[in-house]
PADREN-56221 format. One record per atom (N, C-alpha, C): residue in one letter; x, y, z. Coordinates in steps of 0.2 Angstrom, whole numbers, padded with zeros to 4 digits, always signed. Layout:
N
AXYZ ...
END
This chain:
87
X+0977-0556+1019 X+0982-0560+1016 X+0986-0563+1021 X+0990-0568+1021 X+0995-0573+1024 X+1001-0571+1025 X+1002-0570+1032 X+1010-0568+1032 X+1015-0574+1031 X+1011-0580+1030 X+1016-0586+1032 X+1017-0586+1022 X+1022-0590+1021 X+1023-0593+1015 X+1018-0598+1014 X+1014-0602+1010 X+1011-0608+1010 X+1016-0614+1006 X+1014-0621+1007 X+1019-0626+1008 X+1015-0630+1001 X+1010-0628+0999 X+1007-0633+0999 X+1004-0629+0991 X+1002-0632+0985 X+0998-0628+0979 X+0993-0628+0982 X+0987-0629+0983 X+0980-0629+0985 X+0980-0622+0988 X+0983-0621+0994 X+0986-0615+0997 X+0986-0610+0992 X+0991-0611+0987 X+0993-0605+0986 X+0987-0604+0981 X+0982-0609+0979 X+0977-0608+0972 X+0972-0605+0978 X+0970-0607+0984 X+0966-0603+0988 X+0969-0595+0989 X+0973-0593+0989 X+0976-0585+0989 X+0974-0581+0983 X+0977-0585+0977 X+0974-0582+0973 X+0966-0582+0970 X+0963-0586+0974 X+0957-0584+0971 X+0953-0579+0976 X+0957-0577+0982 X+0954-0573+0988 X+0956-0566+0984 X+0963-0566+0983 X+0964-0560+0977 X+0959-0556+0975 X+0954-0560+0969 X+0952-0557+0963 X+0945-0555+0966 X+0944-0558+0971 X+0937-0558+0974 X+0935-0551+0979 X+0943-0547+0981 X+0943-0542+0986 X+0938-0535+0982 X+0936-0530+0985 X+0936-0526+0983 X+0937-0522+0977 X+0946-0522+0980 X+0949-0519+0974 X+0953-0523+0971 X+0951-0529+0967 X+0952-0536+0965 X+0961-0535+0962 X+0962-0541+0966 X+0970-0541+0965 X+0972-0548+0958 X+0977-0545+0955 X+0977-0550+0949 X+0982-0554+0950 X+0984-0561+0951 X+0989-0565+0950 X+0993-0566+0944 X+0998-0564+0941 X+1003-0565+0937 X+1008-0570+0938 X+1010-0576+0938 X+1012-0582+0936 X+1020-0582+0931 X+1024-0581+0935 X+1029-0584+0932 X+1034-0590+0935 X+1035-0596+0930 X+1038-0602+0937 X+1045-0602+0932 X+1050-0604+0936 X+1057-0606+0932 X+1059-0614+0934 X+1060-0618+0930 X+1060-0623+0930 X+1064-0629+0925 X+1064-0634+0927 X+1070-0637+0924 X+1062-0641+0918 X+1066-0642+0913 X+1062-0645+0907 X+1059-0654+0911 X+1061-0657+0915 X+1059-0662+0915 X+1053-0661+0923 X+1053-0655+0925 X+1048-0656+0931 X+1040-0655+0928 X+1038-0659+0929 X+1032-0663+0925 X+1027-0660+0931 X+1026-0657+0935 X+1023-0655+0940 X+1022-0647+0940 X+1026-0644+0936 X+1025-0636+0934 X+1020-0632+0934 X+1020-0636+0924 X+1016-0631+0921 X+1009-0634+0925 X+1005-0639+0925 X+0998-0638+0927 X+0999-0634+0936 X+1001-0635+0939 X+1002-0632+0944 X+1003-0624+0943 X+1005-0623+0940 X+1005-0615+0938 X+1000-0612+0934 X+0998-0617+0930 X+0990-0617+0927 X+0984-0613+0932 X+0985-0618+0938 X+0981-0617+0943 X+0980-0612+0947 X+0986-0610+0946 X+0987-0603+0950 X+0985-0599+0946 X+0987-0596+0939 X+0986-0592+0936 X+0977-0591+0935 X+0975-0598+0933 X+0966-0598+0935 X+0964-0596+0939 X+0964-0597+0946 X+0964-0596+0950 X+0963-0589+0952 X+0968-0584+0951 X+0972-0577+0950 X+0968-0572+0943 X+0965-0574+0941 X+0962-0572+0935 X+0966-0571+0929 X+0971-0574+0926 X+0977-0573+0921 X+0974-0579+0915 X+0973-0584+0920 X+0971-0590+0915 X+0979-0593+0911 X+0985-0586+0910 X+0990-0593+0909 X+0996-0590+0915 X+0999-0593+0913 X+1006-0594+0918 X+1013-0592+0911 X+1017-0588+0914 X+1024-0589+0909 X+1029-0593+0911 X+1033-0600+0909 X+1035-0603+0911 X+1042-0601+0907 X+1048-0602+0911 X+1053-0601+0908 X+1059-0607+0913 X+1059-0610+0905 X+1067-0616+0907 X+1073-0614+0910 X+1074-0618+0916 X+1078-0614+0919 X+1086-0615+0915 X+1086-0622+0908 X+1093-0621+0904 X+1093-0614+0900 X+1087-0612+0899 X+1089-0606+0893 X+1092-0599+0895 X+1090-0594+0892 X+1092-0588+0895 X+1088-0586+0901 X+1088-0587+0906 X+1082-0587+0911 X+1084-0576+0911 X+1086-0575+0911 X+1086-0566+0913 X+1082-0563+0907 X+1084-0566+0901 X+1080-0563+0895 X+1073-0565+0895 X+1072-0571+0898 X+1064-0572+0898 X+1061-0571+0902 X+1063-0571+0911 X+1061-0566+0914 X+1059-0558+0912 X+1063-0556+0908 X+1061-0548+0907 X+1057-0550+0901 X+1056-0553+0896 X+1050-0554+0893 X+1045-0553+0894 X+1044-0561+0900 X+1038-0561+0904 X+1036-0555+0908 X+1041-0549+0910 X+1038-0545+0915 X+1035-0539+0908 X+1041-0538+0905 X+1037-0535+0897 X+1030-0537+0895 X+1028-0543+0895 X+1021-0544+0893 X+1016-0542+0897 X+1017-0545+0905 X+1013-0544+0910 X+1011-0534+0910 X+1018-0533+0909 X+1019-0524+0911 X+1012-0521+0904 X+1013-0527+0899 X+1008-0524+0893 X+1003-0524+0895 X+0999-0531+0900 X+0992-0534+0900 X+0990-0528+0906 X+0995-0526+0908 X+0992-0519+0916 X+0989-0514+0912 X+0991-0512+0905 X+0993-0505+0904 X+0984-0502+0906 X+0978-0508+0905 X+0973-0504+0907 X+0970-0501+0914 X+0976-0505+0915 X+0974-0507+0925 X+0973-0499+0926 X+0969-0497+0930 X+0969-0492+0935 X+0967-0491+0941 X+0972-0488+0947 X+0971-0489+0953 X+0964-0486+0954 X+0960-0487+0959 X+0956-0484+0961 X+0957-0477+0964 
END
């Protein structure tokens, strides 16, 4: 994996597909915070999440309760593991 941050979505869609492809296949979860008018978000976080093997993204506006909907999003995520087992 990359010690650097990448600058760039392409990047970050090519990480997560390295991910899912490993041995012990590693899963991307996807949450972006965001202002309602960034028109570049959601498919961009689409992309990643496909990518990641999730297929969605949890977007959360950054006017609304952002804390509430982050612990929602990590509640759901926390559900979708519950099968996951370490090797």
């Amino acid at each position: 994996m990359p010690t650097v941050i990448p600058s760039h979505i392409d990047e970050v869609v090519q990480i997560a597909k390295r991910g899912v492809t490993l041995s012990t296949p590693i899963t991307a979860y996807v949450i972006g915070l965001f202002a309602p008018d960034d028109e570049n978000a959601l498919p961009n976080l689409l992309k990643i999440a496909a990518a990641g093997g999730t297929e969605q993204s949890f977007i959360i506006d950054a006017t609304a309760d952002v804390g509430a909907k982050v612990q929602s999003a990590l509640a759901a995520i926390r559900a979708d593991m519950q099968d996951c087992k370490a090797p």
